[in-house]
C-alpha positions as CSV (number, residue, x, y, z in Angstrom):
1,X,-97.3,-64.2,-5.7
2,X,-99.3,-64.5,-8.4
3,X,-99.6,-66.6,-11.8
4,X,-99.8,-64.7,-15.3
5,X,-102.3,-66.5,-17.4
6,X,-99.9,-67.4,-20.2
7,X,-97.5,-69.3,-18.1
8,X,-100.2,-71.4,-16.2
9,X,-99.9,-75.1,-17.6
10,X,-102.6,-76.2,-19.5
11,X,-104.5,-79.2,-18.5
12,X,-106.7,-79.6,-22.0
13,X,-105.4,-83.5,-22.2
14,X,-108.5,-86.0,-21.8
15,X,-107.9,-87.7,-17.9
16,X,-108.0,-91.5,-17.7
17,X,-111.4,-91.6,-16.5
18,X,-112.7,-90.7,-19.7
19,X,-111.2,-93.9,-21.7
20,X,-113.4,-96.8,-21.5
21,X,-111.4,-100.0,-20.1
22,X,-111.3,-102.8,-23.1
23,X,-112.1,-105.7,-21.5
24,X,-111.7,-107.9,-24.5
25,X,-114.6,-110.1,-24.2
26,X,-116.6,-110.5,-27.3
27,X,-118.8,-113.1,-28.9
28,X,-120.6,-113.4,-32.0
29,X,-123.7,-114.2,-32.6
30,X,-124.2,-116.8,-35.8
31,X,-127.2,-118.1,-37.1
32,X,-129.4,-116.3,-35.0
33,X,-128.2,-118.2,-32.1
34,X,-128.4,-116.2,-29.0
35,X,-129.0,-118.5,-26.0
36,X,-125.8,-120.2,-27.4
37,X,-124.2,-116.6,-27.4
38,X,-125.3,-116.5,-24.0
39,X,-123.5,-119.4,-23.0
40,X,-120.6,-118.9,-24.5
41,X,-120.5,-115.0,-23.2
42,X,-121.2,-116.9,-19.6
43,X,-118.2,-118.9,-19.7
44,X,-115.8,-116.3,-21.0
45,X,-116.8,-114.1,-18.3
46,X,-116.5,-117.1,-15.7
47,X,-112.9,-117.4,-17.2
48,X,-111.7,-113.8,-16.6
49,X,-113.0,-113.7,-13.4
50,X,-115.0,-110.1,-14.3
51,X,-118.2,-111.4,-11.8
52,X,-115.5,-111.6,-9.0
53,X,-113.5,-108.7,-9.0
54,X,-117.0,-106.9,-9.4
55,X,-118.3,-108.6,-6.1
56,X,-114.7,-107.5,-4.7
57,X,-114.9,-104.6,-5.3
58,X,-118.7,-103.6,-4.6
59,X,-117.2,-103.1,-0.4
60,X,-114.2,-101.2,0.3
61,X,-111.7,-103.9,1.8
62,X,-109.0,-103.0,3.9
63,X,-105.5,-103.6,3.2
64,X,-105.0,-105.8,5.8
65,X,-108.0,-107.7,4.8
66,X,-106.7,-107.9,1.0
67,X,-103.5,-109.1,2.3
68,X,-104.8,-112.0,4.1
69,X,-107.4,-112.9,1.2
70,X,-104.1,-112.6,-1.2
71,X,-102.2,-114.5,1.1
72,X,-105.1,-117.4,1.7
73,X,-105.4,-117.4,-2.5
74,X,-102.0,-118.2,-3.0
75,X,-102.0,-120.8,-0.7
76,X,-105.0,-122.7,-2.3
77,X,-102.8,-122.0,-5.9
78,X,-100.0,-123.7,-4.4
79,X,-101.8,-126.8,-2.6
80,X,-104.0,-126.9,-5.8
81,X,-100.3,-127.7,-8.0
82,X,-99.1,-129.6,-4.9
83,X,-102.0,-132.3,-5.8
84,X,-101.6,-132.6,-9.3
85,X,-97.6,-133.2,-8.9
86,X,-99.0,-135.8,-6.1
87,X,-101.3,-137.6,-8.9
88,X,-98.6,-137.6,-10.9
89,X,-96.4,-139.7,-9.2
């Protein structure tokens, strides 16, 4: 069977690829103060945890791997807010 031209759909819509991902992390530089920029940029990028995901993601990791690493985070998270409810009392 085989397809008229005019009734093939037309894929002319820009693919996700082609959109740059906003990461949101800007900082200004003021009074010509760049090793303070630096800083600052440091610790916002620290924060979002960009540095980590790229090391993550430089290997392939398999699922089960992932799964274990998610599983072995969320413990940590939960031990971490077990301690500060300890201190509190």
């Amino acid at each position: 069977m085989r397809f008229n031209s005019k009734f093939k759909k037309q894929y002319d819509r820009p693919r996700k690829e082609f959109y740059p991902k906003a990461t949101g992390l800007e900082v200004i530089v003021r009074n010509n103060d760049v090793e303070k920029a630096i800083r600052i940029l440091k610790k916002k990028v620290a924060k979002s945890g960009l540095m980590r995901e790229l090391k993550q993601r430089q290997y392939y990791e398999k699922p089960s791997d992932k799964r274990i690493r998610k599983n072995k985070e969320a413990v940590k998270r939960w031990r971490k807010v077990q301690k500060k409810l300890q201190e509190r009392w």
